[in-house]
N, C-alpha and C positions, 0 to 999 in steps of 0.2 A: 777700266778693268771689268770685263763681265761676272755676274754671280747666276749660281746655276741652283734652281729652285729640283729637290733629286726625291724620287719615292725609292726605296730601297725595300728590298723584301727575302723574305725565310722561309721555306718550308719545314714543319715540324712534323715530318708524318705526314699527312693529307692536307695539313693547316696553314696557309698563309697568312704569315705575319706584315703586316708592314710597318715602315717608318718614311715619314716626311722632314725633312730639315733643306735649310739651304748652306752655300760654300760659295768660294771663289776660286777652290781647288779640288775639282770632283775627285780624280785620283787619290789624292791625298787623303779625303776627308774621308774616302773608303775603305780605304786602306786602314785608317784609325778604328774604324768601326769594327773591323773585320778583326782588329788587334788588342780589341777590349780597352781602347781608350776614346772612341766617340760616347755620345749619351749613355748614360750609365742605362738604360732601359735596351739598346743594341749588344752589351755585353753580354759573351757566352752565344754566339750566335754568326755565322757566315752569312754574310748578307752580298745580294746580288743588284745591281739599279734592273730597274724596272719601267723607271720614267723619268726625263730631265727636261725643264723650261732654262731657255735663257736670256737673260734681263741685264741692261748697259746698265743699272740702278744700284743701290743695293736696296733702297727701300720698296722699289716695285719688286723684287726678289720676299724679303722681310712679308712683305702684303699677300704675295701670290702661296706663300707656303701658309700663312696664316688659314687663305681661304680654303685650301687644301685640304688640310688639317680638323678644321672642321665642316671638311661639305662630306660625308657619309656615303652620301650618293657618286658624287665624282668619284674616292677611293674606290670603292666596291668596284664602278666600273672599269678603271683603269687592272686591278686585282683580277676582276673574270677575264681581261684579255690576255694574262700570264698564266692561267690555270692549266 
C-alpha cells in the first residue's frame, strides 16, 4: 500500500499558510481537511496540495514528513514556487 508524504496550503490574503502530514489516502485525507475534520490546526480553512512524495513504506513516509516539517528551508522553497 503506498503512503503519500502531502504539503497542503491556504492563502489568507497575501499569506501562505502551510501544512505537512502524511496518508495512504490523499483524496480522502483532503477532503477531511477541507471539512474541518483533519488536524485540528487545518480547521476553518480550504486547503489546496501543493506537493506530494510517494513511499512503498509507511515508515519512510513517517520520516520524510518529519524532515519536512522541520527543514524551514525546503518549505519556504517549495511555498515560493506556488506564490
Amino acid at each position: 500500500m503506498p503512503y503519500f508524504v502531502y504539503l497542503i496550503g491556504n492563502y489568507k490574503k497575501t499569506k501562505l499558510t502551510t501544512y505537512v502530514g502524511y496518508t495512504n489516502n490523499l483524496k480522502k485525507r483532503l477532503s477531511l481537511h477541507n471539512n474541518g475534520k483533519g488536524a485540528k490546526f487545518t480547521r476553518g480553512r480550504t486547503w489546496n496540495i501543493l506537493y506530494t512524495e510517494k513511499f512503498n513504506r509507511k515508515n519512510e513516509a513517517i520520516s520524510r514528513e518529519y524532515y519536512i516539517k522541520k527543514n524551514r528551508k525546503l518549505r519556504n522553497f517549495i511555498k515560493n514556487k506556488y506564490k
